[in-house]
N, C-alpha and C positions, 0 to 999 in steps of 0.2 A: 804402318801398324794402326789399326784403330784402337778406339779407348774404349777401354775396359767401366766397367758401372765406375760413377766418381769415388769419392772417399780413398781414404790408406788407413794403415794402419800401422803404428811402429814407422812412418813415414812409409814405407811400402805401401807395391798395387794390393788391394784387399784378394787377387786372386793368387799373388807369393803363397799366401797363407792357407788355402783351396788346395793346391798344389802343396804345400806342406805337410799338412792332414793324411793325404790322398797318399804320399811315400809316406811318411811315418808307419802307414798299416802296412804298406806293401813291405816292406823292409822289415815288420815287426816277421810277417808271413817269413819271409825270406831269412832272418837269420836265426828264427825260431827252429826251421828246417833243417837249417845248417848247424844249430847247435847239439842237434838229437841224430844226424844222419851217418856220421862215422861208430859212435857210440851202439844206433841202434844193430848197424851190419857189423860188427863186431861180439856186439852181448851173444852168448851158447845161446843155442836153440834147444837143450835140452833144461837151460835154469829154472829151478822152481817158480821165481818171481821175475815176469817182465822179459820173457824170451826174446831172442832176437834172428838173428839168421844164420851166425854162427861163421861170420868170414874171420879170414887172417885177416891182419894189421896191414900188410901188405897189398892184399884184393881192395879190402875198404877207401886206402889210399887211391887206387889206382881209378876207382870209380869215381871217388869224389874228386879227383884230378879232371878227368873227360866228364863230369857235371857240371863242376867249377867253369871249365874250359866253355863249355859250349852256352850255357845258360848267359852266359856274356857275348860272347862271340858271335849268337844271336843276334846283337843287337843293330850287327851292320846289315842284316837283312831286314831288321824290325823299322833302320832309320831309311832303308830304299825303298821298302811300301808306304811309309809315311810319306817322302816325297814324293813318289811319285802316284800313290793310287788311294791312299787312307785318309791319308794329312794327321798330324799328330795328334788330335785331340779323340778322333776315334780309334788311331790304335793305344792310346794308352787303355782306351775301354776295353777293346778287344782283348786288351793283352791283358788288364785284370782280373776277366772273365775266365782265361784258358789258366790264370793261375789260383783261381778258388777251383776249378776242377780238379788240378792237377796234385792238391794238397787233400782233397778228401778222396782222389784215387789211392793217395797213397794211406790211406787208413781203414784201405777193405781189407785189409788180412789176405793178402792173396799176391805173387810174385809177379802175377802178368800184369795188375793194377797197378802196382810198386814201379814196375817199368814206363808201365802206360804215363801213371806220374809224373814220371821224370820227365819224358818227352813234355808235356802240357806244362811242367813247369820252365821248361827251357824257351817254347814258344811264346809262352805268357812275358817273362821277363823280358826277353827279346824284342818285343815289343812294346813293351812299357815303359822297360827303365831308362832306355837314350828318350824317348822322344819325351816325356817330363822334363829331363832334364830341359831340354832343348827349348821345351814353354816357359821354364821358368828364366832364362835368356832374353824370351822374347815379349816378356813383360816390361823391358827396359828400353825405353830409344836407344839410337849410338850415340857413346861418350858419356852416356847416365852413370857418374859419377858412383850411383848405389846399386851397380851391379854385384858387385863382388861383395858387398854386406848380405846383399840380398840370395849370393850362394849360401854365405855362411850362415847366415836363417835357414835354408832351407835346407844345410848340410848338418844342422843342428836338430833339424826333425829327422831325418833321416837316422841320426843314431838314437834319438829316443826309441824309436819303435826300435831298435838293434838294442836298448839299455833290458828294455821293457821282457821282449824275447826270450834269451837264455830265462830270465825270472819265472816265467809263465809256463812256454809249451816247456822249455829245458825240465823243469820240475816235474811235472804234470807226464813226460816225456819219459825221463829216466826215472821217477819215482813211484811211479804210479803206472803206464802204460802211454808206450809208443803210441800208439794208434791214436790215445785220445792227444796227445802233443800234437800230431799231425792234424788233425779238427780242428786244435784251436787256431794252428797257422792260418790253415782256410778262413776261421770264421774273424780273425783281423784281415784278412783280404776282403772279406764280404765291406767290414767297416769302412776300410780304404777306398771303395767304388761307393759307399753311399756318403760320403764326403765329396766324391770326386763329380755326382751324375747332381746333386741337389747345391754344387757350387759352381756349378758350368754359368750362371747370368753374371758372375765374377771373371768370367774367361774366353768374353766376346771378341774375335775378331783373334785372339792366340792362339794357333796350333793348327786351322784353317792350310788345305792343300792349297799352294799358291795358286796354282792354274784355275783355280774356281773363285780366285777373289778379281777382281777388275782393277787392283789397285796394288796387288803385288805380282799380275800373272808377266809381266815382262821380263820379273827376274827370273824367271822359269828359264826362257830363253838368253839372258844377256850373259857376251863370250866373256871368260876371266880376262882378269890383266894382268899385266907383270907383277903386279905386288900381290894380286891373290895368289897366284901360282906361288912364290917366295912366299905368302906365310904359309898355303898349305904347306910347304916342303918343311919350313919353320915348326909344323902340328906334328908330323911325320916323325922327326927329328926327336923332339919331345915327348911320343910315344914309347922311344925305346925307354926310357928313365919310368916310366908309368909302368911298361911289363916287369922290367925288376924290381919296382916298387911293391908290386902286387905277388909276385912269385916269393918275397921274402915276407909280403903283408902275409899273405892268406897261408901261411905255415900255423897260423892259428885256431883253423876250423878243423885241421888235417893234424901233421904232424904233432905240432906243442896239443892239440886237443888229447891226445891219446899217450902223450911224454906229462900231460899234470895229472892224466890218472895212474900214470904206474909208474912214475918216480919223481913228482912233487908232494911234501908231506903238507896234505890238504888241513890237517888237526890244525883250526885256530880256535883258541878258550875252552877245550874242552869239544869242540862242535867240527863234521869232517863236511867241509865244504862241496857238494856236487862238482861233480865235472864238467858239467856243461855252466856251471853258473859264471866260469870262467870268460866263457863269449861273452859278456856281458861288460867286461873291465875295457876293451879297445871304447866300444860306442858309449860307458859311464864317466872315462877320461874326455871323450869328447869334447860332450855335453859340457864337460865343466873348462877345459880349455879354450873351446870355441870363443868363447867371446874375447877371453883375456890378450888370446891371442892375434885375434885380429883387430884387438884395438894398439898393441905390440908393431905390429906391422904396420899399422897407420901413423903410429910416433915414429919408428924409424924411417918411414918414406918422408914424411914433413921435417925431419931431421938434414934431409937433405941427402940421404942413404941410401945404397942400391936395393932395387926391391921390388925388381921384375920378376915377372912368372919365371923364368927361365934359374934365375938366381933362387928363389926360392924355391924351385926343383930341388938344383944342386945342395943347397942345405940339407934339406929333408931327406934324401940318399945316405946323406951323410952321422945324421943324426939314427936314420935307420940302422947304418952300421953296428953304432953303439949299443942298437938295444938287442943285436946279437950278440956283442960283447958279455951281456949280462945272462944271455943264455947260458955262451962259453962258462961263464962261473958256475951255474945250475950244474954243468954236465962235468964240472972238475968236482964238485962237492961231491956229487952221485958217484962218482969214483971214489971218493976218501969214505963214504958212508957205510957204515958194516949194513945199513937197511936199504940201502940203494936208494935212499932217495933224497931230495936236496931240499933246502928251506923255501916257503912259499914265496920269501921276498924276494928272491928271483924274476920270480914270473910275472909279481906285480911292477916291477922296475923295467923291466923287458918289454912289458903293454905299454907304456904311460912313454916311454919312449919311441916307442913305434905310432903311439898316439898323436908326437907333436911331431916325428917324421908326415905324417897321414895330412895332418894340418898343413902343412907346407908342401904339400903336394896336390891332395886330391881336389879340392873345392877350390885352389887356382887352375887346376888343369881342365875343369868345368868352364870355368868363366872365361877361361884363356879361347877354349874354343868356339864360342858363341860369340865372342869377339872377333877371332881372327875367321871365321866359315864364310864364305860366300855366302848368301843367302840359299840358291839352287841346290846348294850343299848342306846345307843346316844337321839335318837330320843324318846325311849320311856321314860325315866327319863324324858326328856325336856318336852313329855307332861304330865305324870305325877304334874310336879311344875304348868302348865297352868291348871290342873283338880285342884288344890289344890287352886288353883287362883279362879277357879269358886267357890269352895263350900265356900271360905272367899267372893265373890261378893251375893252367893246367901244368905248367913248369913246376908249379908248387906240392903239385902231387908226385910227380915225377922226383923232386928232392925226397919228398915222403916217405915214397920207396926208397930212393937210396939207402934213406938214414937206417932202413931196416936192417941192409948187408951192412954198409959204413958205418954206420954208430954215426948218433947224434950229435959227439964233439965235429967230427968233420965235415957236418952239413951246414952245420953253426958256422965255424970257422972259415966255410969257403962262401959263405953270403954277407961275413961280415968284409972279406976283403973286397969283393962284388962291388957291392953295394958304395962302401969309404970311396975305392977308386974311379966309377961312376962318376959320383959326385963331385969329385973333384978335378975331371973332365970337364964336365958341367961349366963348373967355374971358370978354367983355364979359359972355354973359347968362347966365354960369355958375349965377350964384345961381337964376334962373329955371328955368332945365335941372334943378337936382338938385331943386329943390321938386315936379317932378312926379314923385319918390320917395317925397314924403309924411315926406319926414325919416326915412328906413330907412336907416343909416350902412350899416349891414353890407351893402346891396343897393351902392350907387353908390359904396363905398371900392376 
């Protein structure tokens, strides 16, 4: 790997923070989208204010299921043109590019552009999102000790622009008009490429296709060994706990987005809180846990305490459980309610849980894989874990629907046991799980 311009910052390479900037927009883009997208195909196309397209609850779900799905699921075709033909630094351009089109398609007022949209945004992410990732990895020698601070930096931008989002286009979105919600996603994607094209002398020599460098082109060609083949099987493994993680995460944008507008009572002080301001609470918990937490996990590792990736998979499962637990309560009170609907602390107990499940899961399952990837592989493991992302989001639409015929106590109820017993698999074969690291502490710590 070569060196990036000298200097750090926060002890980090000063391109961490390049790459920080550069998702922070794309993610503001992207969950700005996601906060206005079931809401909007849902709002009557006949309403006075702010029309919309006038789907069932059911259609809505199901679209944003196979969006969900695919806009991820991308990404393993996004990380096999990086390797082999783009190399990551140009398709995360590329892929910026096809998602500021793809966000002001969809605000021509027009159903074939709204489609068109989708498409462009699914391309665009698909190749942005794994191969960022995968740079900001390759920012680190092996065994650089500040890898994993250095996700959770850059997994802390990432939900600023998700904090940011619901505030912004959600408002602008559902208050005001769709259309212009969708503008403003596009015009923080615009933001996000002129952070990313004007901090590129910060990110010399990372993201570069191996075969055109003289210094890495041999990994192009070199065979695995027994221990890379065992840790990919080790990534693989670890994948499944990522699609139920995400199939019970992303019941947020979907299901619970359209369960806090019609039967959470939104009244707090007098003031009825937006619907979409909601998306806002998962990336606001973050932000504020991120650090606490991973300085948490650095005393209990120096404690002398388990606190491999794999173990703190299995938690985080587990802790997911629980914040369907607090669902479950939402949907007994909505039972007992002569108004149908349940107290909002609910749903803020239910986030903030699912937020430290997310910490325990996702920005180890980041770093776990730029650890354990072959180099030839880099990019296509990265999106491989983002394909395994979509089929836990499109699962999540599919719950969706259910909940429609089911009722929501029994979609809660069967993700909470899901999820508890996962995690607790997790745990049981712990020892089995990390031996297929071949005993590399530095890899599965």
């Amino acid at each position: 790997m070569k060196q990036t311009e000298s200097g750090t910052i926060l002890g980090h390479p000063k391109g961490l923070f390049i790459l920080f900037f550069a998702e922070l927009w794309e993610r503001f883009s992207f969950y700005g989208m996601r906060a206005i997208l079931v809401l909007y195909l849902t709002a009557e196309t006949n309403a006075k204010f702010n029309p919309g397209l006038g789907w069932t609850s059911k259609e809505a779900l199901s679209l944003y299921g196979w969006y969900m799905m695919m806009v991820y699921f991308m990404g393993i075709f996004g990380g096999a043109i990086a390797d082999k033909w783009l190399g990551q630094k140009k398709s995360v351009l590329v892929g910026g590019i096809l998602i500021i089109l793809g966000q002001f398609s969809l605000a021509m007022r027009d159903l074939s552009f709204f489609y068109a949209g989708l498409v462009l945004l699914v391309m665009g992410v698909g190749l942005l999102k794994p191969n960022i990732s995968t740079m900001v990895g390759a920012l680190y020698p092996k065994g650089d000790s500040r890898r994993d601070s250095g996700f959770t930096i850059f997994y802390i931008g990432i939900n600023i622009g998700a904090v940011l989002a619901p505030f912004i286009v959600g408002y602008f979105g559902e208050k005001v008009n769709w259309y212009l919600g969708f503008s403003l996603a596009g015009f923080g994607m615009i933001l996000g490429q002129i952070v990313y094209v004007f901090g590129g002398k910060y990110l010399k020599g990372i993201g570069e296709l191996l075969k055109s460098s003289e210094e890495t082109a041999h990994l192009a060609t070199k065979p695995l060994t027994k221990e890379d083949k065992d840790r990919m099987v080790l990534m693989l493994i670890s994948f499944l706990i990522v699609m139920v993680f995400w199939a019970a995460y992303e019941q947020a944008g979907g299901l619970m987005n359209l369960y806090a507008r019609d039967k959470i009572d939104r009244v707090v002080l007098g003031y009825e809180i937006p619907t979409s301001f909601f998306q806002s609470l998962h990336a606001l918990y973050v932000v504020i846990l991120g650090a606490p937490m991973a300085w948490a996990w650095t005393k209990w590792r120096k404690a002398g305490k388990e606190s491999s990736a794999i173990y703190k998979m299995g938690i985080g499962s587990i802790i997911m459980s629980f914040g369907f637990v607090a669902l479950m309560g939402a949907a007994y009170d909505v039972s007992l309610s002569a108004l149908g609907k349940a107290p909002v602390y609910w749903l803020f107990l239910s986030y903030f849980l699912h937020v430290v499940a997310e910490l325990s899961i996702s920005p180890v399952a980041l770093s776990f894989i730029t650890k354990l990837s072959p180099a030839k592989y880099a990019s296509l493991m990265m999106g491989t874990y983002f394909a395994i992302t979509g089929l836990g989001n499109k699962v999540a639409g599919l719950l969706g629907e259910a909940a429609q015929d089911a009722g929501e106590m029994a979609i809660f109820t069967g993700i909470t046991v899901f999820t508890l017993l996962l995690g607790i698999l997790m745990l049981i074969f712990l020892k089995k799980l990390k031996a297929l690291a071949h005993g590399a502490e530095d890899i599965v710590q």
